[in-house]
N, C-alpha and C positions, 0 to 999 in steps of 0.2 A: 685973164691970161690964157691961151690959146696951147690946148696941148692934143697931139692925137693920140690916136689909141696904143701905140706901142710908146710912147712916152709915159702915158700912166699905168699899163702892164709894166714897164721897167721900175716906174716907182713902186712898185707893188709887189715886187721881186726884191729893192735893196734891204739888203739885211744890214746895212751898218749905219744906216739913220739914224735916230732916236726916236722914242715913242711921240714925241712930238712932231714930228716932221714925218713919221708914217702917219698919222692920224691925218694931217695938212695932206696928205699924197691919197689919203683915200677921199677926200673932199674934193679933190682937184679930179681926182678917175671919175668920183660922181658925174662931174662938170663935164668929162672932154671925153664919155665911154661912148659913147655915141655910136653906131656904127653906122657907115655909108653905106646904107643899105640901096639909098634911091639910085646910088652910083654903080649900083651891080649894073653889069652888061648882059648876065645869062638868065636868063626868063625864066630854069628849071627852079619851080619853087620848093625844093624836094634841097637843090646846091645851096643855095640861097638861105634858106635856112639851116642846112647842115655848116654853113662855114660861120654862122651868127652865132649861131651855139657854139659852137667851138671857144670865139672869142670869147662871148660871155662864158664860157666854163674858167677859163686860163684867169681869166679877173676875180671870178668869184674865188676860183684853187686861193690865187693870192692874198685876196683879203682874206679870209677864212684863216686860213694858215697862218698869219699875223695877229687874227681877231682879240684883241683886248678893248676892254671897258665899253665906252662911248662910241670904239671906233665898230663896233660889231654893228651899229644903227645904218652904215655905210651899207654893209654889205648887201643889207638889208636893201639899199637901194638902187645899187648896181643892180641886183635879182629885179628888181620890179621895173631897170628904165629894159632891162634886157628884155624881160617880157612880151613888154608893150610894144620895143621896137622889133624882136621878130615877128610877134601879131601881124605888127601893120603890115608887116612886109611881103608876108604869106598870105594871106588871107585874101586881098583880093585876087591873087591869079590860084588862087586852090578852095572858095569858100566852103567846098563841100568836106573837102581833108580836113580843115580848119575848123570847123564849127565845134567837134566833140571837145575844145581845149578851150576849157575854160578859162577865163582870168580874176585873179592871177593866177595862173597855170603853175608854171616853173614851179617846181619842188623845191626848190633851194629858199634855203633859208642862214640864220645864223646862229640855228642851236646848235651848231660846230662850239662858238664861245661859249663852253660851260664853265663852271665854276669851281675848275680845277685845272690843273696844268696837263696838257698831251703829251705825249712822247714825240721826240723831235722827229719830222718826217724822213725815214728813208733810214732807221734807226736799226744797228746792227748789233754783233757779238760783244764792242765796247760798253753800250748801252748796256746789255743783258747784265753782263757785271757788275754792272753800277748798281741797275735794280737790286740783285741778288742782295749784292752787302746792304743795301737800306732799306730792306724788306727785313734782313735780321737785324739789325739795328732797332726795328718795332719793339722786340723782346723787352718786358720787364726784369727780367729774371735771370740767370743761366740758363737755367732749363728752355724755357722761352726762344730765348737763343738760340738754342740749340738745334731746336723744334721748328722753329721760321729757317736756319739754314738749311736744313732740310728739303722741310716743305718748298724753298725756292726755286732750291738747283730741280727738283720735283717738276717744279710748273717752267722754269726758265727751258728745260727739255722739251715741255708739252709746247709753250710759243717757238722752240726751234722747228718745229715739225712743222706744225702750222704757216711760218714764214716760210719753208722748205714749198708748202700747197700753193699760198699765195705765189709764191715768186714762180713756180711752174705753170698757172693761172695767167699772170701775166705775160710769161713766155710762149705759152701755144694756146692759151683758151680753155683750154678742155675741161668739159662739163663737170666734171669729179671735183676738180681744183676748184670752182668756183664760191660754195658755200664755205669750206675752212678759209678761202681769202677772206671775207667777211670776219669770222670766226675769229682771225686773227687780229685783228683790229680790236673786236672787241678784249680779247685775252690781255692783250699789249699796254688798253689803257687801264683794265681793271687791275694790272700788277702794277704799273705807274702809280694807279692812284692807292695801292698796298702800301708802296715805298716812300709814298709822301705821307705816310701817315694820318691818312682820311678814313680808315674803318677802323672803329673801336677793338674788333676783333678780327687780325690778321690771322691768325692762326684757322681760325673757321673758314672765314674766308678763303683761304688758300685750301683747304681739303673739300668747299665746295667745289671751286674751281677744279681741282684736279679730276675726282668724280665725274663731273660732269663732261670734261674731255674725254675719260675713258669710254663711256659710253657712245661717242661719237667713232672714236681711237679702234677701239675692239671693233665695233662692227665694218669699219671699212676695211683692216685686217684680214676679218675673216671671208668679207664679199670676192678678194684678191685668190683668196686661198681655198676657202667651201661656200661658197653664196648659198646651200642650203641650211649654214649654220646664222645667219644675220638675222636679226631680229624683227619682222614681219617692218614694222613701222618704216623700218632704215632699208628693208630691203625696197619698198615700193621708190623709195628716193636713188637709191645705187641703179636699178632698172632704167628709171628717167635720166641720170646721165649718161647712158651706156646706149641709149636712143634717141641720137640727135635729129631736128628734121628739118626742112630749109627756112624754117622762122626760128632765128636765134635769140629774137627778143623772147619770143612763146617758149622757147626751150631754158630761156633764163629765167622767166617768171617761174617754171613750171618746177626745175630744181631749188631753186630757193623756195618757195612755196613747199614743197615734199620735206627738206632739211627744215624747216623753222614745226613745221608740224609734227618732227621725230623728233627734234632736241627740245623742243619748249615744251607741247604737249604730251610726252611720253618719260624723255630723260631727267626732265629735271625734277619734276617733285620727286621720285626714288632717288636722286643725287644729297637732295637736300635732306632728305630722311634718312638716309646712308650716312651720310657724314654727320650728323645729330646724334645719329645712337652709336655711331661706334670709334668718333674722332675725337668727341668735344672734351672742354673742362665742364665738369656736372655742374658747374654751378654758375653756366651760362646759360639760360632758359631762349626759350624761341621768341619767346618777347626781345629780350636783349640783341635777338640776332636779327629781328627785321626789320630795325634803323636799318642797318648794314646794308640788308637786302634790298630797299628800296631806293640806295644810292645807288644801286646797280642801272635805274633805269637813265639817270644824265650820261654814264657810260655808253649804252647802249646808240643814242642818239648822235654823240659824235663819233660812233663806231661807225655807225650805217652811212652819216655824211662819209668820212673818208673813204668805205666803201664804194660811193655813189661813185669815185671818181675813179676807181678800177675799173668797175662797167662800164661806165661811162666808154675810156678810152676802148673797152672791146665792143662798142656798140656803134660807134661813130662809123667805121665805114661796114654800115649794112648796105646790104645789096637791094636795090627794088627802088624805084621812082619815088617814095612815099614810104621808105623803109625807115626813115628816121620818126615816123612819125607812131610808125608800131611799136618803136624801139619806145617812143618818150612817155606813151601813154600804158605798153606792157610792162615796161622796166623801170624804168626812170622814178617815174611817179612813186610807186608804191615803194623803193628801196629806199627813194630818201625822206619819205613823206608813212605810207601808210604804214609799211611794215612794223616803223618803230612802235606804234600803238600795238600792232596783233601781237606785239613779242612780249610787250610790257604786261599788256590785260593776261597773255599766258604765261607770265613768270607768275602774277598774282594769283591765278588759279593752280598753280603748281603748288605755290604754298601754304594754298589753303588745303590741297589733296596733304602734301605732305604732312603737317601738323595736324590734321582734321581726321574723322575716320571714317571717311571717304576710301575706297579702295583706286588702289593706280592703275592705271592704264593699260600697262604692261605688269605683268604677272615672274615677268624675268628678274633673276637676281640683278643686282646692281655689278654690272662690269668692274675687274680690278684693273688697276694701270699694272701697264710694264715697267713698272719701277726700275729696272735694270738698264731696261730701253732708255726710258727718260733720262737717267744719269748719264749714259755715255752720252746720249746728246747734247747734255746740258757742261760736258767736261770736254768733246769734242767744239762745243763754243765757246769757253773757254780760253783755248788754245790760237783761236785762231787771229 
């Protein structure tokens, strides 16, 4: 049975199917994704393959976003006919552009399906709520209770800000917004997976979390207000948003590369030792807490996938003959593919600075949140 390609992009879009007949529609996209490549009219191999990607992004977005069980093997294949079929397509009227991309190239993959539930895409102030009350609902105790509501509205503040950066990210671009876009993705699914009751200890969890936003939180604050009060590591990352230059892809690698080297290798082992000595229940040891910690890194994974697909959209119309092709191997590559390794191997070395006595990196006290800040924002969402 004969389908083109906006017939199984629309399957792949229906949301009132059943898991059985989405599964059937990603078998059928395998079958009919094809794209008529040899049917292009335009020789520029630069369009050619910017409008291939494209399609392939829209197919993968949808399978990805639906991915359950069995059907996540699909996705997996749509990535590799996508591939193969820009390869071909490119490669003989550009061999020289083409050669440095490997196969299989494509970053994309379907560690999007983890093994846990995401937050629904495009999730707003209703959401936050929901998380709030099933994050206290963790609570054993009263007190417990009492403690996670807090702690919530705490961190439901810190992801309104954050989607406050994303969503101005997505609106003009701008280099500042671009790593808490990321940042919020991952905040988003590691409170999702608070509320669904997958960490043994919310409570810790949640004042890592919190910590570890301050750190980010205070020094962009202060870059606004005294950039000679920021903390050397954060200030070289504020600097490189503040100096754009006409490679967007090199100016995207360049800030996320500067933010993952001040929050992973600087902020987090003092977060995690901050919140150790002066949040915890005593008689929760650091053994007990890095189960916890090392479910952070499936987090991280489908953080950076949905991320891929922010950039993505700000990278698609670069400028330059051959711009797509700086974009896929500056950017693309490493945010959905390498990065997640550099962050994970430096969460593990964070934690062994922090437990270990090893001294840290940064010699600064551990940043407080603006608790005051965070509640109104978190009662300003709320509301709305």
């Amino acid at each position: 049975m004969a389908h083109d390609n906006g017939a199984a992009l629309m399957a792949f879009r229906t949301t009132r199917i059943t898991a059985a007949m989405r599964l059937f529609a990603f078998f059928v996209g395998v079958a009919s994704i094809g794209l008529p490549l040899a049917a292009q009219s335009r020789s520029d191999p630069a369009v050619i393959a910017q409008d291939a990607l494209a399609k392939c992004e829209r197919a993968f977005l949808a399978c990805a976003r639906s991915c359950v069980g069995a059907a996540c093997e699909v996705c997996e294949e749509i990535r590799t006919k996508c591939t193969a079929e820009v390869y071909a397509a490119v490669r003989p009227a550009a061999p020289r552009a083409i050669n440095g991309w490997s196969i299989p190239g494509f970053p994309w993959s379907c560690s999007v399906c983890a093994p846990f539930s995401l937050p629904p895409v495009g999730a707003g102030a209703a959401y936050d709520c929901q998380l709030a009350s099933a994050i206290e609902r963790q609570g054993k105790s009263p007190e417990e209770k009492a403690r996670l509501r807090q702690l919530s509205q705490d961190a439901i503040g810190a992801l309104t800000r954050l989607r406050q950066y994303r969503e101005a990210f997505l609106l003009k671009g701008e280099l500042i917004n671009l790593f808490p876009a990321t940042y919020f993705h991952v905040t988003e699914i590691e409170l999702t997976r608070i509320a669904n009751g997958e960490y043994e200890y919310p409570i810790e969890k949640l004042e890592q979390i919190l910590s570890f936003f301050a750190a980010y939180e205070i020094n962009r604050e202060k870059w606004k207000s005294d950039p000679d009060q920021v903390e050397p590591h954060w200030k070289r990352h504020f600097e490189m948003t503040s100096q754009p230059t006409d490679n967007r892809a090199n100016d995207f690698y360049n800030v996320l590369t500067t933010a993952i080297d001040a929050h992973v290798n600087y902020d987090l082992a003092r977060a995690l030792r901050d919140s150790y000595l002066h949040g915890r229940d005593p008689n929760v040891t650091e053994e007990k807490l890095q189960a916890d910690f090392a479910k952070t890194n499936w987090t991280l994974t489908a953080a950076f996938q949905r991320s891929f697909f922010d950039i993505w959209d700000e990278l698609l119309p670069v400028d330059g003959k051959y711009g797509w092709l700086h974009s896929f191997d500056g950017i693309v590559k490493p945010v959905a593919g390498s990065y997640t390794y550099i962050v994970i191997n430096g969460r593990n070395d964070a934690w062994d600075s922090a437990f270990g006595d090893q001294k840290l990196r940064t010699e600064s006290p551990q940043p407080p949140n603006d608790v005051d800040a965070l509640r109104q924002l978190s009662e300003d969402t709320s509301v709305e």
